[in-house]
C-alpha positions in Angstrom: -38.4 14.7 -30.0 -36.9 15.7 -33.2 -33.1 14.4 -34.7 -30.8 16.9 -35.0 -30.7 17.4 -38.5 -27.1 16.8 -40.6 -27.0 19.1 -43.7 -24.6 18.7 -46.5 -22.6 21.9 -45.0 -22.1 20.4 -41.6 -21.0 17.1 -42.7 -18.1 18.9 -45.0 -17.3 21.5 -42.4 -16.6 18.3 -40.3 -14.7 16.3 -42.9 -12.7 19.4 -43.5 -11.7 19.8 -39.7 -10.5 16.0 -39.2 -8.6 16.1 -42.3 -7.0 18.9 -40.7 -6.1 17.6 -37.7 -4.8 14.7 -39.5 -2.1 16.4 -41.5 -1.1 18.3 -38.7 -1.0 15.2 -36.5 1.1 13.7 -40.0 3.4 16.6 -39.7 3.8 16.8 -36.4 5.1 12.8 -36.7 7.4 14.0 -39.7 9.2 16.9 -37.2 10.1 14.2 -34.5 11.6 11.9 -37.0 13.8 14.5 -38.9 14.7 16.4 -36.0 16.0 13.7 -33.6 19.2 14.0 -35.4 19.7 17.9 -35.1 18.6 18.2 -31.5 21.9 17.8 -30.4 23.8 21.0 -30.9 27.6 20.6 -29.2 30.2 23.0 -28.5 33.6 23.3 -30.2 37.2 23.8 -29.2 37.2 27.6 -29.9 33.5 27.6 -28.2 31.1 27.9 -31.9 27.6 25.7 -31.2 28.1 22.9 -34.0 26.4 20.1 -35.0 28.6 17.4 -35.6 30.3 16.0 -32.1 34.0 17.6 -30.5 37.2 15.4 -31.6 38.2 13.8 -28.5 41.9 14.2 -28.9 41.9 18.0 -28.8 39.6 17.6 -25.3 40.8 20.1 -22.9 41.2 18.9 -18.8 40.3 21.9 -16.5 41.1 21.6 -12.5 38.3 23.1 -11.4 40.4 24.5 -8.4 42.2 27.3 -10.4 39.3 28.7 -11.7 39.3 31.9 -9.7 35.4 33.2 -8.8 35.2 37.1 -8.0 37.5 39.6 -7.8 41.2 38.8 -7.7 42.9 40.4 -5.1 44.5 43.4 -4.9 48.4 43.7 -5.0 50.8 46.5 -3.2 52.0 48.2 -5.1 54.6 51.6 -5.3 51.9 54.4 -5.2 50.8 52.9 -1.7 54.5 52.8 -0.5 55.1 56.8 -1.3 51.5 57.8 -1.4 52.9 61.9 -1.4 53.5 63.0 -5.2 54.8 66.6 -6.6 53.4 68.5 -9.5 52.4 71.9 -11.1 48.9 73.3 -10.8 48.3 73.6 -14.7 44.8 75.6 -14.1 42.8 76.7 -11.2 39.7 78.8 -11.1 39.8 81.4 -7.6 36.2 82.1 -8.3 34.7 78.4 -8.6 37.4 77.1 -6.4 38.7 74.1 -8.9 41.5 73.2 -11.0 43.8 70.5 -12.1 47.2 69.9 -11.1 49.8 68.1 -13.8 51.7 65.0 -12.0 55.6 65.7 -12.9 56.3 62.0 -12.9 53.4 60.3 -15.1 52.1 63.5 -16.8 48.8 62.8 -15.9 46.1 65.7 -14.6 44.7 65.3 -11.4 41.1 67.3 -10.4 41.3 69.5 -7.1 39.0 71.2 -5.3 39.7 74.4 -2.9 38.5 71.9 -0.3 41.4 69.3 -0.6 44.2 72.1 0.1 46.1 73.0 2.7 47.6 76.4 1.5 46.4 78.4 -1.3 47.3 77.9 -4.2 47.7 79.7 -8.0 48.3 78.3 -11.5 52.4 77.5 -12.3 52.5 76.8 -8.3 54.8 73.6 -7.5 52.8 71.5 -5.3 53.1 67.9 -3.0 49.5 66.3 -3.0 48.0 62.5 -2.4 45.2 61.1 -4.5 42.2 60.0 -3.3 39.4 58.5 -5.4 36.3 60.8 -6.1 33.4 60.1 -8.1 34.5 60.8 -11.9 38.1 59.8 -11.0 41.1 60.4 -8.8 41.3 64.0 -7.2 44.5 65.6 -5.7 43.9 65.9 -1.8 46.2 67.5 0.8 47.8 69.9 -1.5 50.4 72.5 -0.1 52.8 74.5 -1.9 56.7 73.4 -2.2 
């Protein structure tokens, strides 16, 4: 049986691929050593990543009681009390069957839809509705004329 023959080019492809694994092996060593010291990264008082540690005397204690998970609870408040509330129908459309209706109190415009009233009604009309949410919003519901 015949040896396997080593050229010249084989034997330097070889050298070639240990001496790479050695300096990668090298540098590898080098990035553990310089990086044992910036692996910590802490957080700060105002909550920045640094990497030097927090003073102590501006530590913080947290009762982990009042932190509050979800939504807080809702209140009563004064709308639910008088839920009925006047206005003036600023615009409304006979043909599509919308319009909007101006609160006197707040100002604010209210959507309603032919659906929602009582009576009919016409633009400059004075008007006692209740709100209700709808999909884009509150909407005027119940409406009848003053």
């Amino acid at each position: 049986m015949a040896r396997a023959q080593e050229t010249f080019g084989k034997k330097e492809r070889e050298k070639k691929r240990l001496k790479k694994r050695e300096e990668k092996a090298k540098k590898k060593e080098q990035r553990k050593a310089s990086d044992q010291d910036s692996m910590f990264v802490y957080v700060d008082e105002n909550g920045h990543l640094v990497d030097t540690p927090p003073d102590p005397s501006k530590k913080i204690k947290v009762d982990a009681e009042s932190i509050v998970l979800g939504i807080p609870k809702k209140e009563e408040s004064d709308e639910e009390i008088d839920p009925v509330r006047k206005g003036r129908v600023e615009f409304f459309n006979d043909s599509k069957g919308y319009g909007f209706i101006k609160d006197t109190d707040t100002q604010e415009k209210f959507f309603v839809h032919i659906n929602g009233c009582l009576e009919e009604i016409k633009e400059n009309n004075m008007v006692q509705f209740e709100l209700e949410k709808g999909m884009k919003g509150m909407n005027a519901v119940r409406v009848k004329k003053v």
